[in-house]
MITORLO-752314 format. One line per 10 residues: number of its first residue (from 1); their letters; for each residue x, y, z of C-alpha. Coordinates in nm, 2 decimals. Layout:
N
NUM> A> X,Y,Z | ... $
end
This chain:
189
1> XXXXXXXXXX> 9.26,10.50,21.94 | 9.47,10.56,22.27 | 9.46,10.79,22.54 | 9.57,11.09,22.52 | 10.96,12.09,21.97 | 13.24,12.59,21.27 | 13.21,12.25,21.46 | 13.09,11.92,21.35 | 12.83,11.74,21.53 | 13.04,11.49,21.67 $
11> XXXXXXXXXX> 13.27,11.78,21.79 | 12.97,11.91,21.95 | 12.90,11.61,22.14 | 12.56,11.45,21.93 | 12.63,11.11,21.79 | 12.50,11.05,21.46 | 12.10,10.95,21.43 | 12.22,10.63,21.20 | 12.46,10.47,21.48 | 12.21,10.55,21.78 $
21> XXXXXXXXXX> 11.90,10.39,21.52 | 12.08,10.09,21.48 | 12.22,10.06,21.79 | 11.84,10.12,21.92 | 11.71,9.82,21.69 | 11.96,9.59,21.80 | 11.89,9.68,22.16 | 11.55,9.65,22.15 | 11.44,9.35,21.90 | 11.66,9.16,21.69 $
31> XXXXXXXXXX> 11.34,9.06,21.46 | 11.22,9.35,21.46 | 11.22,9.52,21.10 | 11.22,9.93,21.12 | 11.32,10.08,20.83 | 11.58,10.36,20.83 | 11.32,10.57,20.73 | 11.08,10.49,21.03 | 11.43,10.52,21.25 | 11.46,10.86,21.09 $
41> XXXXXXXXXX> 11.12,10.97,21.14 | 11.13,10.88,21.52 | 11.46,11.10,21.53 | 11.30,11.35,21.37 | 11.04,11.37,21.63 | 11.23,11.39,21.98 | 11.48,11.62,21.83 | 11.19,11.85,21.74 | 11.03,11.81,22.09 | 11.33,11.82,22.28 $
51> XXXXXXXXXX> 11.47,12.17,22.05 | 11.12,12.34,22.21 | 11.29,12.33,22.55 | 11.63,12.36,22.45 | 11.64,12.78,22.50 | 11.99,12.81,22.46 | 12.00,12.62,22.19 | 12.30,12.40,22.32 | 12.15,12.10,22.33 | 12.05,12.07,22.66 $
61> XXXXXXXXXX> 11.71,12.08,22.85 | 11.59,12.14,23.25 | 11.52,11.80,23.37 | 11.17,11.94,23.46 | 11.09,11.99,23.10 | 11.13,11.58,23.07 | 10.82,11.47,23.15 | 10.64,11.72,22.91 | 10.88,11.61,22.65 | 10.79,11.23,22.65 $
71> XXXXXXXXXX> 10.41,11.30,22.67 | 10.40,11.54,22.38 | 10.55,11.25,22.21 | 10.30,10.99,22.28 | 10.39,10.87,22.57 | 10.20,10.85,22.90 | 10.47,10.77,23.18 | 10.34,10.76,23.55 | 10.53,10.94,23.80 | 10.79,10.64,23.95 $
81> XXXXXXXXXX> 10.81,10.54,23.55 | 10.90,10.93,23.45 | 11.15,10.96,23.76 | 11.33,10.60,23.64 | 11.37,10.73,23.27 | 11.52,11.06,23.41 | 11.74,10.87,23.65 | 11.80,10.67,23.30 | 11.93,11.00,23.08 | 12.07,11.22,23.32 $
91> XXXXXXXXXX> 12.50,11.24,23.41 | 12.62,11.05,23.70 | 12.64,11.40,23.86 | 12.33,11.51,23.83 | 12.33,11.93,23.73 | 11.99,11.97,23.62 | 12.02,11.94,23.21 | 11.98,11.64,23.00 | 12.17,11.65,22.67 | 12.02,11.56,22.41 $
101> XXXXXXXXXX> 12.29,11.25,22.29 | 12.18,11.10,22.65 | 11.82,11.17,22.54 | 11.80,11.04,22.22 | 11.91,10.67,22.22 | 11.70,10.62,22.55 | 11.38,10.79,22.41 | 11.45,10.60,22.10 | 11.40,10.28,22.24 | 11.11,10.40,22.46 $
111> XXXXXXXXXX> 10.95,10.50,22.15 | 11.06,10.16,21.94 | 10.92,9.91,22.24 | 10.58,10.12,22.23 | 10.62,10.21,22.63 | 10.40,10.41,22.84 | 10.12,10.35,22.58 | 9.80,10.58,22.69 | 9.50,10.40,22.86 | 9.28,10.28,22.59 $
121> XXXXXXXXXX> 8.94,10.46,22.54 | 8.70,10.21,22.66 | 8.94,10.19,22.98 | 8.91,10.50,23.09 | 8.52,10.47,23.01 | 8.46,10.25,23.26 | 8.73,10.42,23.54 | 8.50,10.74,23.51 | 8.22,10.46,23.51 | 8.27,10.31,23.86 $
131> XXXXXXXXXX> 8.35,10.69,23.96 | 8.00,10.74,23.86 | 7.77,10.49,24.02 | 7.45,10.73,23.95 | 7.55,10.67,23.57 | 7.45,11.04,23.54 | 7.77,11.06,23.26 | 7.96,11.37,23.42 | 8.08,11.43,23.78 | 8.08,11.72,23.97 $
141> XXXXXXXXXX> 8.38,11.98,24.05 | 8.41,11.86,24.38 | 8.41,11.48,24.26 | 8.70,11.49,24.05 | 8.92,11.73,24.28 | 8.83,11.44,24.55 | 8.89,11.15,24.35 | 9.23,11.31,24.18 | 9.41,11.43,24.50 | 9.29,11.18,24.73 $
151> XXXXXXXXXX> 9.29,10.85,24.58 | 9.57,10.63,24.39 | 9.91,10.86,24.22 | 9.76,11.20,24.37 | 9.77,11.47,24.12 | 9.97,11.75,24.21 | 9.81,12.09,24.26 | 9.93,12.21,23.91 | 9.81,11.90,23.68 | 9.47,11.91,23.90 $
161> XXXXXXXXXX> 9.46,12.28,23.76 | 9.56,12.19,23.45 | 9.30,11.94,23.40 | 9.00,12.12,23.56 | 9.07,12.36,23.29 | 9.04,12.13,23.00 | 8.75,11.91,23.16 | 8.54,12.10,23.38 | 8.21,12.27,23.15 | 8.19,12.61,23.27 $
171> XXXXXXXXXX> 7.84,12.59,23.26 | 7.71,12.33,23.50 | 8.07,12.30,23.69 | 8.13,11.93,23.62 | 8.37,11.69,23.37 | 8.13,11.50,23.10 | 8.36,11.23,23.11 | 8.25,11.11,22.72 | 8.34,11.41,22.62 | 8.68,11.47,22.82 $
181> XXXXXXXXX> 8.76,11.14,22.70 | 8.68,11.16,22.36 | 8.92,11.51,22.38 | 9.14,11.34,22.52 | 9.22,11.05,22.28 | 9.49,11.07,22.05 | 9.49,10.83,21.73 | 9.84,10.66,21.66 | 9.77,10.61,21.29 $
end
C-alpha cells in the first residue's frame, strides 16, 4: 500500500497512443516487457484525467490544472519535481495550456518508471510519530498548521485548507494521524 478525467486525429495534432507507447518503452527500459495492453491501459488513464480539465474540449488544459492531473493519477510530485515536469510539457513559448500530445508521451513515461511514488504507510507513521513525542496518536489544530507552514516545503494556504478539511476531527479539533493515514493510502493493486 502507498500513500495517497471531419478531421483525423493526426490532423488534429494527437499522435497515435501505439507510436507514443512504443516510443515510451524504448525510452524508458529496453528490458522492460509492457504489454500493449498495459501501454493501452496507461493511455487510457491520462487521457481520462487530462479530458476532466480539458473544458473546451480541444485538447488542451491550464497549466495549473497539472499538478492535480498527475496526482489523481497516482503520482505524488513535490513542488520543484511538479514545476520540472511542467517546464518538461509545456511549448517553448509558454501560453498557459499544455496539449495533450506534449502530455502524453511525458506522463507516459512518468507513469512507466513508477516516479513520484507516494510515501509508504509505515513512513508517514513514524513522520507523524516524531511530530508526536507525547505518543498521544493525534496532534492538535494548532500543531499541524505549525508544522505544515513553518517547517520543510511549506504548504500553501489552500492545500493547508484542503487538508485540515479532510484530517482535522471536528470533534476534539485535532488530526488522528492512524486514521488520516490509513485515509489517505491508496493501494496500487
Amino acid at each position: 500500500m502507498k500513500f495517497n478525467t471531419s478531421l483525423s486525429q493526426r490532423q488534429l495534432g494527437l499522435v497515435s497512443t501505439h507510436e507514443i507507447g512504443m516510443a515510451s518503452l524504448q525510452e524508458v527500459d529496453k528490458d522492460a516487457s509492457y504489454s500493449e495492453a498495459a501501454l493501452a491501459e496507461f493511455h487510457k488513464k491520462i487521457k481520462e484525467a487530462f479530458e476532466v480539465f480539458d473544458h473546451e474540449s480541444n485538447n488542451t488544459v491550464d497549466v495549473r490544472e497539472i499538478g492535480t492531473i498527475v496526482r489523481s493519477l497516482g503520482c505524488c510530485p513535490n513542488e520543484g519535481e511538479l514545476h520540472d515536469l511542467i517546464a518538461e510539457v509545456e511549448e517553448e513559448e509558454p501560453t498557459g495550456y499544455i496539449r495533450f500530445e506534449k502530455f502524453l508521451p511525458v506522463m507516459t513515461n512518468v507513469l512507466l518508471e513508477r516516479r513520484y511514488r507516494p510515501v509508504p504507510e509505515d513512513i508517514l507513521l513514524r513522520a507523524f510519530e516524531v511530530l508526536d513525542p507525547a505518543k498521544r496518536g493525534f496532534l492538535s489544530k494548532e500543531e499541524l498548521i505549525k508544522y505544515m507552514t513553518e517547517e520543510g516545503e511549506p504548504f500553501s494556504q489552500e492545500e493547508m485548507e484542503e487538508m485540515l478539511s479532510a484530517a482535522i476531527d471536528p470533534e476534539s479539533n485535532s488530526i488522528h494521524y492512524k486514521d488520516y493515514i490509513t485515509m489517505m493510502v491508496i493501494d496500487e493493486n
